[in-house]
C-alpha positions in Angstrom: 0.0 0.0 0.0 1.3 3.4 -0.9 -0.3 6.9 0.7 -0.2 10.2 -0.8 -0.9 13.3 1.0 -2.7 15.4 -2.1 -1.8 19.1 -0.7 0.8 20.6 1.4 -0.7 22.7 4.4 -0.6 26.3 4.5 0.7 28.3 7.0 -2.9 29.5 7.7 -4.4 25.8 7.8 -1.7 25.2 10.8 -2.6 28.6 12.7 -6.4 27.3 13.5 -6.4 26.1 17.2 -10.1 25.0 18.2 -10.2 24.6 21.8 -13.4 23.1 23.0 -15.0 23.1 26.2 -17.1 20.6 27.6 -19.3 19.8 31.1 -18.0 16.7 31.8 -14.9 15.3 33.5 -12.1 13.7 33.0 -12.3 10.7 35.0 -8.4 9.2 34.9 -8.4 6.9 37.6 -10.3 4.2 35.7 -10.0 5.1 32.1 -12.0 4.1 29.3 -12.6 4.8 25.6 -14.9 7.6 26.7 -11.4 9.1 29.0 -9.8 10.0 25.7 -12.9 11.3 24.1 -14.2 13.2 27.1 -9.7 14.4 27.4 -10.1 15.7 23.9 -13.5 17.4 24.3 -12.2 19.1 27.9 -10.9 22.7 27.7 -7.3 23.2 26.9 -5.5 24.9 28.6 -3.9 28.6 27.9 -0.8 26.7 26.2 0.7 30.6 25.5 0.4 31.4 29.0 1.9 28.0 30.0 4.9 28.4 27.6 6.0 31.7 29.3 6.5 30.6 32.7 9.3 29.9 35.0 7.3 27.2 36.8 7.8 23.4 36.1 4.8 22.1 34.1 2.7 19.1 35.0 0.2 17.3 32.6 -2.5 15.9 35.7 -4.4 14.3 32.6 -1.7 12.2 31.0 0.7 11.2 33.7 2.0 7.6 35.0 1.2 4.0 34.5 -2.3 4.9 32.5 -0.3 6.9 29.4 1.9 3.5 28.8 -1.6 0.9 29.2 -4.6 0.5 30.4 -5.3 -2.8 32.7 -7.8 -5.3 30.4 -7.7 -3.7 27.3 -4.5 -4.4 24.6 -1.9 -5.6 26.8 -3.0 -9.6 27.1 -3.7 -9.3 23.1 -0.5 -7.4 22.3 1.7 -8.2 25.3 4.0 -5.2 23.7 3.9 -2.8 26.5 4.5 -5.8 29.8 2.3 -5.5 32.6 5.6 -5.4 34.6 6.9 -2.3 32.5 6.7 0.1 35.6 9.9 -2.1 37.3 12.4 -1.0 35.0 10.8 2.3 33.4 12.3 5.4 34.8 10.0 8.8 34.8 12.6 11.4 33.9 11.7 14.8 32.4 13.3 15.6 29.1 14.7 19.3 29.8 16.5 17.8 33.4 18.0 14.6 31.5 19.0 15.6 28.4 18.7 19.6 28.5 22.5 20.3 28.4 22.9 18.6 24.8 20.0 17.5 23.6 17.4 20.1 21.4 13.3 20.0 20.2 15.3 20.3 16.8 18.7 21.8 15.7 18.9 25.4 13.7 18.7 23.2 10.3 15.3 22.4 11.2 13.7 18.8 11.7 14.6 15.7 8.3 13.3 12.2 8.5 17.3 11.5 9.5 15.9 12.4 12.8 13.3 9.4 13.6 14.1 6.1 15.4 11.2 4.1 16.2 11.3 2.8 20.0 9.7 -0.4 21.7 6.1 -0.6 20.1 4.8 -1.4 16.7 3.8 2.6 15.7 5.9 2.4 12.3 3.0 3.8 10.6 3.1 7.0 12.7 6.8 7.3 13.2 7.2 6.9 9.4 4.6 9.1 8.7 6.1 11.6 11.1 9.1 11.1 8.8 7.2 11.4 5.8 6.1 14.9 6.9 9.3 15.9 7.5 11.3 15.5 4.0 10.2 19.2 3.2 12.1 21.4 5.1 10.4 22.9 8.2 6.6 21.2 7.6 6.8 19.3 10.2 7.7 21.8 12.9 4.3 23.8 11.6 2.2 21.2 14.2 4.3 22.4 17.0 3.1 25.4 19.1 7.2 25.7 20.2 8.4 27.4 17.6 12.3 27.4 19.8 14.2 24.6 18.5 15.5 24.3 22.4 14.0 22.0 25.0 11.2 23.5 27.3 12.7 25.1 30.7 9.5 24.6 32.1 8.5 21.3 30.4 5.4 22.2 28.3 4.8 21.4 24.7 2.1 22.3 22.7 1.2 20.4 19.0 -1.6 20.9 16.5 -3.6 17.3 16.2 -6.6 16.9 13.6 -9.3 14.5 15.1 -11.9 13.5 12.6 -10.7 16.8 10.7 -10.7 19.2 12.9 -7.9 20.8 14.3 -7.0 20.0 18.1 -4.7 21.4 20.2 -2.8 18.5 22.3 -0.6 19.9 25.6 2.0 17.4 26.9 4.6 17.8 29.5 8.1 16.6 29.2 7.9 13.8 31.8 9.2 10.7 29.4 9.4 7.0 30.0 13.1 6.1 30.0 15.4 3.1 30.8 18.9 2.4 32.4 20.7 1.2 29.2 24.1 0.5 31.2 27.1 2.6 32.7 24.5 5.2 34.1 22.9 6.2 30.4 19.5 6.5 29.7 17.0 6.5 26.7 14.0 6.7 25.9 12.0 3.9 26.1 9.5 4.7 22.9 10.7 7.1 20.3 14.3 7.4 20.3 16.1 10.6 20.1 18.5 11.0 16.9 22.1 10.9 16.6 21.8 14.7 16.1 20.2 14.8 19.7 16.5 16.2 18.0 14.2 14.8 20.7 11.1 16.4 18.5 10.5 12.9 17.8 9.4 12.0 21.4 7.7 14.4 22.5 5.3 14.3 19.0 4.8 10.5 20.1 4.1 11.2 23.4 1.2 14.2 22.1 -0.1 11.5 19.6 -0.5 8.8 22.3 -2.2 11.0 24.3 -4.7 12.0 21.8 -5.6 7.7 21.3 -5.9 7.1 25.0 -2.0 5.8 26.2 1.2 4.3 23.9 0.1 1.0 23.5 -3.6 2.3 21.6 -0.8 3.2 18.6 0.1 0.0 18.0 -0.6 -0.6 14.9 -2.1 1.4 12.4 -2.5 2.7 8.5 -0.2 5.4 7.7 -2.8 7.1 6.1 -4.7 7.4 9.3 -1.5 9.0 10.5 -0.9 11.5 7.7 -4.6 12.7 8.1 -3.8 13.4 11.8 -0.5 15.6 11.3 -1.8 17.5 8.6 -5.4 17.4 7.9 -4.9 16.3 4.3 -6.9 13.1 2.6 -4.9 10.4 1.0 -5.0 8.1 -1.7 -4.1 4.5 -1.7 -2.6 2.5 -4.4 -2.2 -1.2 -4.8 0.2 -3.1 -6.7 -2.6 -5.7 -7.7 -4.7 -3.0 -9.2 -1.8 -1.3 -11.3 0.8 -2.6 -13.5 4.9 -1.5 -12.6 4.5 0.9 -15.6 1.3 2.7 -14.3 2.5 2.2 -10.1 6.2 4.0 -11.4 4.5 6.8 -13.0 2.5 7.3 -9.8 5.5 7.4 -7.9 7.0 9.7 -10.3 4.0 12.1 -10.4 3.8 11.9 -6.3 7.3 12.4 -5.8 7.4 15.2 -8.0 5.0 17.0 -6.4 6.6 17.0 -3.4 3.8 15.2 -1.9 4.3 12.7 1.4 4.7 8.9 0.3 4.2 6.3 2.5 5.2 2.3 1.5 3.7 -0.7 3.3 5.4 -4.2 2.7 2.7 -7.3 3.2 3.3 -10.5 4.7 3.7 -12.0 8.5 4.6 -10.4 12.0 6.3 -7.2 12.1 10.2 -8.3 12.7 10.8 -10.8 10.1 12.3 -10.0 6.6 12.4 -11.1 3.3 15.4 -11.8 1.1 16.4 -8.6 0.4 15.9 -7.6 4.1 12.7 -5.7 3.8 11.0 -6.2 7.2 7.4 -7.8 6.8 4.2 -5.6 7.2 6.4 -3.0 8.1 5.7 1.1 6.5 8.7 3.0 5.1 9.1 6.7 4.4 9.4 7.1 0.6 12.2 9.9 -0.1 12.9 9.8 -4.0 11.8 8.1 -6.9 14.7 8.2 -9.9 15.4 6.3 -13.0 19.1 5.9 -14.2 20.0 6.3 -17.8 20.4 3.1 -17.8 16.8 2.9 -17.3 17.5 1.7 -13.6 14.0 2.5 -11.8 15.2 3.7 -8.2 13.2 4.1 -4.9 15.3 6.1 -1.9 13.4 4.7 1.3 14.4 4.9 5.0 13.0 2.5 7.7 12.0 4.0 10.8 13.7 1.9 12.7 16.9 3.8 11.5 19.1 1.1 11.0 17.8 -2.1 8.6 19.2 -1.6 5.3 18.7 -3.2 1.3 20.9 -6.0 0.9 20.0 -7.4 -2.7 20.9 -5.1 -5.8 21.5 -1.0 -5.3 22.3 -1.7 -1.8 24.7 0.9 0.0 27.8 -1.8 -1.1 26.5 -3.1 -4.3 28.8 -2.2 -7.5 26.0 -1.2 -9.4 27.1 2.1 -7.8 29.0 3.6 -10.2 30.8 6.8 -10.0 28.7 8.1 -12.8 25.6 6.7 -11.7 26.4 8.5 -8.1 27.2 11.8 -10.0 23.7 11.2 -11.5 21.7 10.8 -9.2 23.8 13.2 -6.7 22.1 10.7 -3.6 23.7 10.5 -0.2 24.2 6.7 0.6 
């Protein structure tokens, strides 16, 4: 399955914040499906008043076990996110742990380089994420930070369409993290990039909150996800349906437009790959579509995970890389 996003959102589109108020509560200490619909319906909060000050900010709504699972729902299905996940996760806030090197995103701006997927099957988000990000400075549209520096006081604001309309989501900074040795810690979900952009969790930890907790975005269609980041309807095209001449000129035409492609691989159980080391029913950020004059046709992908690569023919190594065919298509390997 491929996904097109069929506009690129205006300035103005990003600008709306709908803020809607509603009678009932927010009842958090047994949550339900109607917890997130009733947290989504509840006034926000002044996030431009928030931002400003000096004080530490705490998200009451979206705090503790209850943002990673919910007891009796996913967990015995999934068994992704282990019931036993509060013994080795450590609450840490992102500014205190990582403020002295890390950043919300460098002065180049936020690139799909950034994303690293973390412990749970949300490929189709994180890619998308990615997939949003190839244009320069898109992605950071969503966020109500507009400093690419981590939040002194913790609070991050980002602009969420549910069912089309936009929604602002307020999270604080307070991340799940785990000892990985010798005194370091990461992040348990999202990872932060090599760069040290942490935009990455703190958009996964706004997304989860908008579905309920982490483990309700396991799982999903990255069209779903596009429609959430930008507002924007999708297409979906099927290799059955269309021969490779007519699916390549899609591509071509898509990529062209410097619209947002999104690549879904079938088969079994997220994790296993094929010969070629595609992983199965996995979704992979499409960057470039190019044909060689040798008549090579060429697909630039990046997996989410950040590190699985191509192994059969164009890999990084093979010797189809020619200097010429380098200079010609001028791609970074």
């Amino acid at each position: 399955m491929i996904d097109f996003d069929s506009r690129r959102m205006s300035a103005s589109a990003q600008t709306q914040l709908i803020q809607l108020a509603s009678s009932q509560s927010v009842d958090w200490s047994t949550p339900t499906c109607n917890t997130t619909c009733n947290l989504a319906k509840a006034a926000n909060e002044d996030f431009y008043s928030l931002v400003s000050q000096k004080d530490t900010f705490s998200d009451a709504t979206f705090t503790g076990k209850n943002t990673l699972y919910w007891d009796g729902y996913f967990s015995e299905q999934y068994g992704q996110i282990a019931t036993n996940v509060e013994e080795f996760v450590a609450w840490e806030r992102a500014y205190t742990k990582f403020g002295s090197d890390k950043h919300l995103w460098q002065e180049g701006g936020i690139t799909p380089l950034d994303i690293r997927q973390g412990a749970i099957g949300n490929c189709w988000f994180i890619g998308s994420a990615g997939a949003v990000a190839e244009i320069p400075h898109r992605l950071e549209q969503i966020f109500l930070n507009t400093s690419g520096k981590l939040n002194t006081a913790g609070i991050y604001g980002v602009n969420l369409y549910t069912l089309g309309v936009p929604n602002t989501i307020i999270v604080d900074d307070m991340l799940p993290l785990y000892d990985a040795g010798e005194g370091v810690y990461k992040t348990l979900f999202a990872q932060i990039g090599e760069n040290g952009n942490a935009w990455g969790t703190i958009l996964e930890k706004a997304f989860a909150k908008a579905h309920g907790n982490y483990e309700h975005i396991i799982a999903g269609s990255p069209a779903d996800a596009l429609r959430m980041l930008t507002g924007s309807p999708s297409i979906e095209l099927r290799n059955a349906e269309l021969s490779a001449d007519e699916m390549w000129a899609e591509l071509k035409r898509h990529d062209l437009l410097d619209e947002m492609i999104m690549l879904n691989t079938p088969g079994g159980f997220s994790g296993n790959t094929d010969e070629c080391g595609l992983v199965n029913n996995h979704a992979y950020i499409v960057l470039q579509a190019k044909q060689t004059s040798n008549g090579d046709r060429l697909l630039k992908m990046r997996n989410p995970w950040g590190f699985e690569k191509w192994t059969c023919d164009w890999s990084d190594l093979s010797d189809k890389w020619t200097q010429t065919i380098r200079d010609e298509l001028n791609w970074q390997l």
